[in-house]
N, C-alpha and C positions, 0 to 999 in steps of 0.2 A: 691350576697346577702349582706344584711347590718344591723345592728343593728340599733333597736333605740336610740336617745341621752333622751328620757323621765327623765327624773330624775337626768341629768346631764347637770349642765349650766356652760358654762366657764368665769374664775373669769380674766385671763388674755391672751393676745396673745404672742408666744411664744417667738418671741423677744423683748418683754415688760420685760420677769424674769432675776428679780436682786437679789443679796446676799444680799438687804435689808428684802427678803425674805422668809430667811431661815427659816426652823420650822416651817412656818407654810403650810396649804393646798392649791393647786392650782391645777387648771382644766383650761387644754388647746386643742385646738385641731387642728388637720392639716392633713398636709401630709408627709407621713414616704421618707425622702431623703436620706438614708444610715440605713443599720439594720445589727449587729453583733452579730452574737450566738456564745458567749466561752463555751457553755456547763454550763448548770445549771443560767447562768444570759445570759441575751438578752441585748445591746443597741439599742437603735433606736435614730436620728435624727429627728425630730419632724420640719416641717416649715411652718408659715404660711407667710403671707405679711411682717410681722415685725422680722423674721428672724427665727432663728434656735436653739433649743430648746436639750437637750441631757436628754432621757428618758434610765431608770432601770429599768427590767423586773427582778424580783426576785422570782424566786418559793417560798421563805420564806413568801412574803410579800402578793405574788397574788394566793400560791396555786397550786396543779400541773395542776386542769383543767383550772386555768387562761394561767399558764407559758404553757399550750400546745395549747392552744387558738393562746399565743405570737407567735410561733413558723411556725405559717402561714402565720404572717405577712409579706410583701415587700413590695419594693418600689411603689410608690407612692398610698399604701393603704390609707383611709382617717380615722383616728383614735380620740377616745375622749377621753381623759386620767386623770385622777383624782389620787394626789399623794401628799408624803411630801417631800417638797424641801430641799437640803440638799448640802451642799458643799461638793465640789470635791476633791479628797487627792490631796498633793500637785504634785505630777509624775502624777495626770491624768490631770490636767489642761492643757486647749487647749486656749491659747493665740492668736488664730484667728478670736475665734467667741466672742464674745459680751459676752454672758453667758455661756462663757468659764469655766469660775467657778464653777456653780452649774450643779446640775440632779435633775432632777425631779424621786422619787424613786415611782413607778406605785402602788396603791393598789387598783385599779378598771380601767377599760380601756371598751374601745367597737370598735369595727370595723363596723364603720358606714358604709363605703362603701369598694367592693376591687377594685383592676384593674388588667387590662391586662398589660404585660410587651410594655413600653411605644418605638415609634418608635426612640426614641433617648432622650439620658439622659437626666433632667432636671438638668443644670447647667450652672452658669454664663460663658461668654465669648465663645459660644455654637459653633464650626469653622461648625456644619452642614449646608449643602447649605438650601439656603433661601428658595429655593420650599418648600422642604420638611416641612419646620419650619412653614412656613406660611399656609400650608394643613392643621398642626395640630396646628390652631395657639392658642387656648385653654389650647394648653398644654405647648408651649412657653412662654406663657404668665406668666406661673408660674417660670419662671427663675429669680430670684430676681434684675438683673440688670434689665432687662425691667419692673417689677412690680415699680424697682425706676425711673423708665423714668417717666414711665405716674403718678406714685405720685408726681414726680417734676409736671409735665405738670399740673395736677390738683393742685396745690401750684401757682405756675404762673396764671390759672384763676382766684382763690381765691384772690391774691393779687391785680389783674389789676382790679375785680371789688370794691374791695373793696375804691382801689387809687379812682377808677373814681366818687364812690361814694363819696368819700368826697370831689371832687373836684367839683360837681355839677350839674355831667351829671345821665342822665335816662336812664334804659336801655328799648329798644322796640326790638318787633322782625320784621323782615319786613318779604315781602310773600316770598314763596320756589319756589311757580308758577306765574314767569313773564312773558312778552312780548319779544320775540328773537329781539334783536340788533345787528345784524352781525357785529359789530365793534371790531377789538383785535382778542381774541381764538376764536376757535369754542363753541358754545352754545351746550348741552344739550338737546334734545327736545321732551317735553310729547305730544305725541298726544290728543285733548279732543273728548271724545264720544259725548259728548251732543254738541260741534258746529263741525261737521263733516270737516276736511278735515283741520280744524285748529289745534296750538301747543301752548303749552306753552314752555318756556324756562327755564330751572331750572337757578340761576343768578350767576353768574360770580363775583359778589361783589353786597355788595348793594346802590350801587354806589346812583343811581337817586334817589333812596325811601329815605335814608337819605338827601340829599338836598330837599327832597318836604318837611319833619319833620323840617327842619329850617326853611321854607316859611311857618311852620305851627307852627312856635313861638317856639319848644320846646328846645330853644337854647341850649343845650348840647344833645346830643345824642350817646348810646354807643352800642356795641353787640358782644357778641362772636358768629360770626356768618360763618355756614357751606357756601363755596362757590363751584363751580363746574365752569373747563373750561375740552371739549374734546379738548386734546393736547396732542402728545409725553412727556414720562414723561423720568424725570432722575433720579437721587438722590434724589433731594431735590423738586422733581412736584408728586403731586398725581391728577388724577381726580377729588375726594373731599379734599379740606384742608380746614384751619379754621383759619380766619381773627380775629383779636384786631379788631374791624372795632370804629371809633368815628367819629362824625362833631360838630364843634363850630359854633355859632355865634356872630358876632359881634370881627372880630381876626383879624389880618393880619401875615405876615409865626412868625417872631420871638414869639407871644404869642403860638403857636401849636408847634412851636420847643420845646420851654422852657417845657409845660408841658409833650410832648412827653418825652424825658431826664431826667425829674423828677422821669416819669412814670417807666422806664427803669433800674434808678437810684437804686429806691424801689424795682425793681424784682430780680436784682442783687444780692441788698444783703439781701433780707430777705430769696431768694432761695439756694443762693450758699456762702452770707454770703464776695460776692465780694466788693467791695469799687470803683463805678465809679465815677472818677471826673469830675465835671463841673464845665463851661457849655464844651458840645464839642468842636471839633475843626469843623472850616465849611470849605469848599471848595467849588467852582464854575465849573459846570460842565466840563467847557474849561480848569479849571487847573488840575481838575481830570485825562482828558484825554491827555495832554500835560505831564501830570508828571506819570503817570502812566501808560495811555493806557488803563484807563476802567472808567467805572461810579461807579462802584462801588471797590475802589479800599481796597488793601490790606496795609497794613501801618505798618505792625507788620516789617520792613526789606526796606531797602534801593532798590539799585538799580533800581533808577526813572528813566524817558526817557529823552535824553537831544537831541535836536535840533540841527543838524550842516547843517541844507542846505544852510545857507547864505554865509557859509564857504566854500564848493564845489562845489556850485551852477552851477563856472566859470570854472571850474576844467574840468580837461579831463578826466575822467574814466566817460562815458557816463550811465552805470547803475544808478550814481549818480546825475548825472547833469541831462540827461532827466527825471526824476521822477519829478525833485523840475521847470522843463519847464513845463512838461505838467501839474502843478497846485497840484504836490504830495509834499512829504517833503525825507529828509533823517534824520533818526535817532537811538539812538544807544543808549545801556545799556552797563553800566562798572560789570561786575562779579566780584567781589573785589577776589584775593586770589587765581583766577582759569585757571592763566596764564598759568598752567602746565598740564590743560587737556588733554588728549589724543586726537590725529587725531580724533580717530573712535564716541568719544563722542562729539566731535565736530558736525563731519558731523550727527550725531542723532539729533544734535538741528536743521542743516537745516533744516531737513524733519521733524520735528516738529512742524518749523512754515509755513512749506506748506499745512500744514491742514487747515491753515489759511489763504489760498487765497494769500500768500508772495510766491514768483518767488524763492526766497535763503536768502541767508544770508551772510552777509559780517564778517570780523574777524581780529583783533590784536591782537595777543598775544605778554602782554610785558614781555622780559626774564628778571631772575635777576638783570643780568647787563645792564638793560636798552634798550636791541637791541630787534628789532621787528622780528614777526614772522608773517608772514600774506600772504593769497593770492591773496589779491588786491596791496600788497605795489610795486608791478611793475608799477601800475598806477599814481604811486605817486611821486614826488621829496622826499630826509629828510628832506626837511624843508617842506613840505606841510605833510608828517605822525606825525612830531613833533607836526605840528600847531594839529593835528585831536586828538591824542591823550592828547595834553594838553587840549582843548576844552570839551572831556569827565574825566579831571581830572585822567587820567590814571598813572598807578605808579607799579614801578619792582612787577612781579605779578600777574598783573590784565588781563582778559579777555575781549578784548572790542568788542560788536556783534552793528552789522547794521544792518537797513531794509530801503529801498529805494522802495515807491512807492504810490499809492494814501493816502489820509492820515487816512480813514477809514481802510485801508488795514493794513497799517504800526502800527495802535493804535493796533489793532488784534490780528493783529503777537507780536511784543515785549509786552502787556501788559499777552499777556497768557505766553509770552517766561519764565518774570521774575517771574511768579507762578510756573513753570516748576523748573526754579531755583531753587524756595526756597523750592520745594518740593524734586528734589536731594542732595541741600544739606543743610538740615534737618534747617532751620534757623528758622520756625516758633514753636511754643507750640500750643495747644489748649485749655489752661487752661490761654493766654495770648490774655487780650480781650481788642479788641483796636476798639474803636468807632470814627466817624465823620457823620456828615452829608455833604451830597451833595446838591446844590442847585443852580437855574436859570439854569433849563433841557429846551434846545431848547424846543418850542411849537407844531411844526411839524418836520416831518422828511420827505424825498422823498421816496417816494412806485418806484421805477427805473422798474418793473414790472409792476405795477398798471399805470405807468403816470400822477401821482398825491401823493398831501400829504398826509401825514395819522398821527394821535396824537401820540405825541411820548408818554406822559402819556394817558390820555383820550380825548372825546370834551368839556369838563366841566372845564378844566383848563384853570384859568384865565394867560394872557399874563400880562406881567411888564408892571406898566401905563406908562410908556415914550416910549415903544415898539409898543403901541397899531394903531400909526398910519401908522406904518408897514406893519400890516396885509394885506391892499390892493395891496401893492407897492412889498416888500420882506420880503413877508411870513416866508420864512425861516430863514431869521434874527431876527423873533422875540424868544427874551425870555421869560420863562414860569414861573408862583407865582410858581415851582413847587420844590419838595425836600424829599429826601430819605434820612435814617439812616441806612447806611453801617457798620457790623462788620465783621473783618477778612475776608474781601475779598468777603460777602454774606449780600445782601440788606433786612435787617429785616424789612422796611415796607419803606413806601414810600404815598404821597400824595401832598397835593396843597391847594392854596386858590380857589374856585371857581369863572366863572362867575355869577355874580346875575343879569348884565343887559341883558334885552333880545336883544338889540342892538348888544350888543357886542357877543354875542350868535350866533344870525345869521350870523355875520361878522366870528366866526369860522365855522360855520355849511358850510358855502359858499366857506372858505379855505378850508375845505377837501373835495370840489367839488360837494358837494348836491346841489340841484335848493330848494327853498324855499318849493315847493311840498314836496318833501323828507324828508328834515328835519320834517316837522308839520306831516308829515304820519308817521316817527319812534319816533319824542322826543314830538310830539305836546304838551303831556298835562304838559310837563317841561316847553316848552315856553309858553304856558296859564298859567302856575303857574306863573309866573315873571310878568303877570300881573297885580298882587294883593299884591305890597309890597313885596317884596324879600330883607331878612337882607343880608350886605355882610357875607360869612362865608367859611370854608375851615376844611377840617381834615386830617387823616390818618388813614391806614391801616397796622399793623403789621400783619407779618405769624406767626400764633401762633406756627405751627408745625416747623418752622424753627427755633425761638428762642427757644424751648425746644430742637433742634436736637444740636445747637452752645452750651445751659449750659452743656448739658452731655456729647459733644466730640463724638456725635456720626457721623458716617459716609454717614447715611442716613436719611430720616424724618419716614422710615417706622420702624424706629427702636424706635421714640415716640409716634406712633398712635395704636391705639389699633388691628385694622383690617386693615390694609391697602391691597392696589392692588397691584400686580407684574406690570413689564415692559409694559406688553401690556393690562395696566387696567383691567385686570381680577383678581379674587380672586379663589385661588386652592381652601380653605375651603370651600366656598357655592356655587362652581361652576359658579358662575355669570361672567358676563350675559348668557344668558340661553335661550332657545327659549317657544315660549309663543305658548298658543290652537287657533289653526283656529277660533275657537270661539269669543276669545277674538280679533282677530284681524277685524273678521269681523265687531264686536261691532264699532272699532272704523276707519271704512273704509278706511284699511288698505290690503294692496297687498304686497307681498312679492316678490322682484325680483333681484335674486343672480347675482350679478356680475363674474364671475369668473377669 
C-alpha cells in the first residue's frame, strides 16, 4: 500500500541539499537506505540518484501518529518527505557524505510505496554474484556506482553529439531491419511474414547505409547507433552494443584522425575532467606487432619484443634456429627486476603461453652478480649467452623470456605474456590513460580454413594508392587506408577511408574470392550507387559501451549498460530468449527442429 504524493511536490533531490540551505523548507523524496530508531527519534537515510540525504523523525515535530507511522518504515521503502533543514551538531557530522552536514528535520512525510526485504543490499561496490544482480537488475541499478556509470555514459552521448554538431555533421538513423551479409560475425535474423521463407538481418554496424548517405551528398553523417553481432561474448562483447558511428566526406585518414582525438580530447575532460594531449602518438600496424605483439597494444609499461633471430639463426640449439628456417622468428621480452622469480612461477608462464598455441618457453635469469641461470644456457657458448643477453639489453636482475616459432604464433604468445606481466606485477593504473593510434592494417588476411582471403577490417576498405597495384599480384601485401584508436591495451574504435571507385571495388570483391555474380547479388546496390558520383570519404566507429567501461575502471561493459546479457546472451530478468506460440511461427513459416 502507498500514499498519495497530492499536495506534496519536491523542491530538491537529496544529494542536491547544502548548508546554503539551512532554515529554510525542503521536500525530497527517495528511497530509505539505512533507518535508526534510538527510541523517541527515528533516522533514516534518504537516496535518490543524486545521493544521500539524513532525515529526523521527531514525535515533537511529527506527532505520535506521525512518529508511529515512522516506525514502520525500512529499507528501501519509497518515502516523500517535507521538513526544515537544519545543521548537524558538530559530533554528529558524517564527513563521508556530501550532506554530511545537515538533516532534514521531517514535519510531514508519506509512504508512497513499501517493499519487500530486498534479495541483496543496495550498496556500492555489491561482491554479490552477477546472476543474481542481473535477475534483479532494477534493483541493482539503484546502487549509486552504477547509477554513476550510466550518468557518465549519458554525459559521453551528450558531449559527442554535441562536438559533432558543431563540427558539421547530421545526425540520421539508418534501418534496424537489413539484408544478411555473411561477412565478419554471425548476423541476427528476423524472419518476414509477408515475404515467406525470407530474413531480415538486424546490422552488425551501419557500415553500407552510411557510405550510400555520402553518395547522397550528406557529407558529414553521425549516430549513436545500437548494433547486434551473434558472437561468443566476454568482458567487453555483448550481443547489442552501441557504436559513436560517423562518415566524412571529402577526407583522407589524417583529417578523421585529427577530428577523432579532438573528439576524444572533449570527452575526457568534460567527463572525467582528464587533460589528453595532442595530437597522439601513431604507430604502424608492423611496429605494433614487432614491438609489442598486438594491434592493439598497451603502452602504459615497457617490456617490448626485441628480435634476435638474426643472431641465432646459425646457432645450434635447434628450437631456435629451425623456427627462424622454416620462415618463423625468435623472440624475447626482458622482465626488468624479476631475475629472482621462482622455479615454479616460472614454469606457470610456460603453460601460459601455451594457451597460445607457443610449444614453451625459453629463459635467463640474470643473477646479481652477473652469472646466468637458464635452461637452455647448455646450448650455448658464454660468449654466444653474452651476445643474447646484451642483444635484449639484459642487466643483474632481469628475466629474459623467448618464444621461438611462426611469427603469428610468437606475436601471441609474448604480446599476451607481457599483459600477464604487467598484470602480476601490478605496473599498470586504470586511472593512467594512454592513447595511440594504429594505422596501415594489412587489407586482407588468410582464412588457412576457408583457403582464401577474408578483410581484415571490412570490403569497403580502401587499400594505400601505391599498394593498389598489388591487389592482383600479392594480395596480401597490400596495405590498408585503415586505423584504430587504442587505449590501455583496448581498441576504442577503429575505421578507414573507404572505396568510392567501383573499379577498385570489384578488384577487392574479386580478392576475397567472389565471382562478379556474388558480389552484385550481396552489395549490388553499393556497386550501382558508385555509379552516380561517389565523393572520396572515410569514418569511424567508437564502442560507446567500451569507452564508458575504460572512464569508470570498470571491469566489464555490463557494468555500464543498463540491461545487459550474461555469458551466453541471455537475460535472467526477462527470461529472454524465450520460446514463441505455434501460432506465431506458423505465421511466418517456420518449423522447429531441435538439434540435440
Amino acid at each position: 500500500m502507498g500514499e498519495s504524493m497530492i499536495g506534496l511536490k519536491r523542491s530538491h533531490r537529496c544529494g542536491e541539499i547544502s548548508s546554503e540551505l539551512i532554515g529554510q523548507k525542503v521536500t525530497v523524496m527517495g528511497w530509505v537506505q539505512k533507518r535508526r530508531d534510538l527510541g523517541g527519534v527515528i533516522f533514516v537515510d534518504l537516496r535518490d540518484r543524486a545521493g544521500l540525504v539524513q532525515v529526523v523523525f521527531d514525535v515533537s515535530t511529527i506527532g505520535e501518529d506521525g512518529f508511529a507511522k515512522a516506525e514502520a518504515i525500512r529499507t528501501e521503502f519509497v518515502l516523500a518527505v517535507s521538513g526544515i533543514l537544519e545543521a548537524r551538531s558538530q559530533e554528529t557530522v558524517n564527513a563521508n557524505m556530501p550532506t554530511g552536514t545537515v538533516e532534514i528535520r521531517a514535519n510531514e512525510f508519506r509512504i508512497l510505496s513499501e517493499s519487500e526485504t530486498p534479495p541483496f543490499m543496495i550498496e556500492e561496490e555489491s561482491n554479490v554474484r552477477e546472476e543474481l544482480r542481473l535477475k534483479y537488475r532494477y534493483l541493482d541499478l539503484r546502487r549509486p556506482d552504477l547509477q554513476r556509470n550510466i550518468m557518465l555514459r549519458h554525459k559521453v552521448a551528450q558531449v559527442t553529439r554535441q562536438f559533432l554538431n558543431d563540427e558539421g555533421f547530421i545526425e540520421v538513423e539508418t534501418p534496424m531491419l537489413t539484408k544478411s551479409t555473411p561477412e565478419g560475425a554471425r548476423d541476427y535474423l528476423v524472419p518476414s511474414r509477408v515475404h515467406s521463407g525470407h530474413f531480415y538481418a538486424l546490422p552488425q554496424s551501419p557500415q553500407i547505409f552510411k557510405q550510400l548517405l555520402m553518395v547522397s551528398g550528406f557529407d558529414r553523417y553521425y549516430q549513436i547507433a545500437k548494433c547486434f553481432r551473434d558472437e561468443d561474448l566476454r568482458a567487453d562483447r555483448q550481443p547489442e552494443f552501441t557504436q559513436i558511428d560517423m562518415e566524412l566526406s571529402f577526407v583522407e585518414v589524417d583529417d578523421v584522425l585529427d577530428l577523432n582525438e579532438r573528439l576524444i580530447q572533449r570527452l575526457f575532460k568534460e567527463a572525467l575532467d582528464v587533460d589528453v594531449a595532442l595530437p597522439l602518438p601513431r604507430i604502424t600496424y608492423q611496429e605494433a606487432m614487432d614491438r609489442y605483439g598486438s594491434d592493439k597494444p598497451d603502452i602504459r609499461f615497457g617490456m617490448e619484443l626485441t628480435d634476435v633471430s638474426e643472431l641465432v639463426k646459425d646457432w645450434g640449439f635447434t628450437v631456435f634456429s629451425d623456427a627462424v628456417k622454416k620462415g618463423g622468428s625468435v623472440r624475447g621480452i626482458n622482465a626488468k627486476g624479476c631475475g629472482d622469480m621462482p622455479r615454479r612461477q616460472i614454469d606457470a608462464l610456460v603453460e601460459f603461453v601455451k594457451t597460445y598455441r607457443a610449444k614453451g618457453l625459453a629463459w635467463i635469469s640474470i643473477n646479481e652478480d652477473g652469472t646466468y641461470k637458464s635452461q637452455i644456457s647448455k646450448f650455448f657458448t658464454d660468449e654466444q649467452m653474452d651476445m643474447i643477453v646484451k642483444a635484449m639489453e639484459g642487466q643483474p636482475g632481469d628475466l629474459l623470456l623467448f618464444c621461438a616459432d611462426r611469427h603469428e604464433i610468437v606475436y601471441d604468445a609474448l604480446g599476451n605474456l607481457r599483459l600477464e606481466l604487467s598484470r602480476k606485477l601490478e605496473l599498470t593504473r586504470k586511472d593512467d590513460y594512454s592513447f595511440l593510434w594504429v594505422t596501415e592494417f594489412p587489407l586482407l588476411e588468410w582464412d588457412e580454413e576457408g583457403r582464401r582471403y577474408s578483410a581484415k577490417h571490412h570490403p569497403f576498405t580502401s587499400p594505400m594508392d601505391e599498394d593498389i597495384e598489388q591487389m592482383d599480384t600479392n594480395p596480401g601485401a597490400v596495405r590498408a587506408k585503415a586505423y584504430d584508436m587504442v587505449l590501455n591495451g583496448m581498441e576504442l574504435g577503429g575505421g578507414s577511408i573507404r572505396i568510392h571507385r567501383r573499379d577498385i571495388q570489384e578488384k577487392m570483391f574479386a580478392a576475397l574470392g567472389f565471382t562478379t555474380e556474388e558480389a552484385y547479388e550481396r552489395f549490388g546496390f553499393l556497386l550501382n550507387a558508385f555509379k552516380y558520383g561517389t565523393p572520396p570519404h572515410g569514418g569511424l566507429a567508437f564502442g560507446l559501451d567500451r569507452i564508458v567501461m575504460l572512464m569508470t575502471g570498470s571491469s566489464s561493459i555490463r557494468d555500464v549498460m543498463a540491461f545487459p546479457k550474461i555469458k551466453d546472451a541471455s537475460d535472467p530478468m526477462t527470461e529472454a530468449p524465450g520460446t514463441v506460440e505455434d501460432k506465431q511461427l506458423n505465421e511466418l513459416c517456420i518449423k522447429i527442429d531441435i538439434i540435440e
